[in-house]
C-alpha positions in Angstrom: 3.3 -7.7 31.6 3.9 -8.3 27.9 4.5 -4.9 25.6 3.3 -4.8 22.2 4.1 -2.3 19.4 2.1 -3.0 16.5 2.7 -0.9 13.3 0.7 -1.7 10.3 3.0 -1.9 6.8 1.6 -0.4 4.4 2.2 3.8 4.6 3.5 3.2 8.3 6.9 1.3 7.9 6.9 1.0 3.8 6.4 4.0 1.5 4.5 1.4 -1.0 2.6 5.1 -3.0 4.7 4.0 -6.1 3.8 0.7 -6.6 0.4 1.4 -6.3 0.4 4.3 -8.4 2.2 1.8 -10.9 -0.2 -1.0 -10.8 -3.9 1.3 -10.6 -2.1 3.0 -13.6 -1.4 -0.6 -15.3 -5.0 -1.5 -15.0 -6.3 2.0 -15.6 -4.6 2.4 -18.9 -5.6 -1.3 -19.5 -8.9 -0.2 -19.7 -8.7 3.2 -21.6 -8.8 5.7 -18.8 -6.4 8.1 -17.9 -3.6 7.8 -15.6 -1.9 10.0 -12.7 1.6 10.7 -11.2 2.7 9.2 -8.2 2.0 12.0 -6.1 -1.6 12.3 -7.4 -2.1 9.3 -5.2 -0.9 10.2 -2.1 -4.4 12.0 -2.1 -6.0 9.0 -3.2 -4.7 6.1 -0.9 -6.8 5.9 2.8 -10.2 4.2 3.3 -9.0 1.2 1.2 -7.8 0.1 -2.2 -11.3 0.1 -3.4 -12.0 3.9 -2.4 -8.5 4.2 -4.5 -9.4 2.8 -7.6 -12.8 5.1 -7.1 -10.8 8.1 -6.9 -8.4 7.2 -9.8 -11.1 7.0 -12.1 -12.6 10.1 -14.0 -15.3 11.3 -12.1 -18.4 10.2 -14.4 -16.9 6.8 -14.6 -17.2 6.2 -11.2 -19.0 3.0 -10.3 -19.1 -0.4 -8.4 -18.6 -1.9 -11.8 -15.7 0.1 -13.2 -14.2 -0.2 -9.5 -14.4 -4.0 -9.9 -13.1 -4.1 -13.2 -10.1 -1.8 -12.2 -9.6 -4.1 -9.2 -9.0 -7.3 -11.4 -6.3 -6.2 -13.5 -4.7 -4.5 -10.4 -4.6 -7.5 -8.0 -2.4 -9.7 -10.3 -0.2 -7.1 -11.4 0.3 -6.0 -7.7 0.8 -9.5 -6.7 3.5 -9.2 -9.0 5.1 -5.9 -8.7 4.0 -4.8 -4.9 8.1 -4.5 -4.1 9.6 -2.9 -7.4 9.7 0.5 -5.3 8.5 0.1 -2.1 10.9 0.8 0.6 11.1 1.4 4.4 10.7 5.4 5.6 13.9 6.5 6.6 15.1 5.4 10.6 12.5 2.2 10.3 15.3 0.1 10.2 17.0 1.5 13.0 13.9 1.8 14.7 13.0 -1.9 14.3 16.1 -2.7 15.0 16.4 -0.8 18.4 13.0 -2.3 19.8 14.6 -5.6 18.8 18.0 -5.4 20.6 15.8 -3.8 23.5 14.7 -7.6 24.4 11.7 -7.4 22.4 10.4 -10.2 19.6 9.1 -9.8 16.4 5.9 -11.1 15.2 4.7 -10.6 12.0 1.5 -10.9 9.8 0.2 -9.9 6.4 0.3 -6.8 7.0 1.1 -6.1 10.2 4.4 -6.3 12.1 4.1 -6.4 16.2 7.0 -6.7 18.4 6.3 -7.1 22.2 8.2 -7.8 25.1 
């Protein structure tokens, strides 16, 4: 029997909050509106990047269209920036290296990372 530990990457094995605070700032300020600290968006991130850009944005400019518009300036500028600060949580390291050297292999994807035995 095969064992699988799946871990998705994004807030699970990389703290990525400042590089997405970064880029919804970029497009934010691209566009006029204002911008918020990094730790403003640790309430903002869950339900997807959409639902972030929707709660980044003041609350009476909150629509499908300013979402889309915030979403193409962010997507290129991610693209481009999605590892200027993001780094594993402390012990992930050792943690993937432990499951490792216990026999197990890595398989990874996008955005998530499996290792099964």
């Amino acid at each position: 029997m095969k064992k699988l530990v799946i871990f998705d990457l994004d807030g699970t094995l990389l703290n990525t909050i400042a590089d997405l605070a970064a880029a919804t700032n970029q497009a934010l300020q691209y566009y006029g509106y204002p911008t918020h600290s990094t730790d403003d968006y640790r309430f903002f991130v869950g339900n997807g990047i959409n639902k972030l850009f929707e709660r980044a944005l003041p609350e009476n400019e909150r629509s499908e269209e300013n979402i889309l518009k915030i979403r193409s300036q962010f997507v290129p500028y991610y693209d481009k920036h999605n590892a200027d600060f993001s780094r594993p949580y402390p012990g992930i390291a050792a943690l993937l290296l432990a499951l490792q050297n216990d026999g197990r292999k890595k398989e990874g994807q996008k955005k998530i990372f499996a290792i099964y035995r």
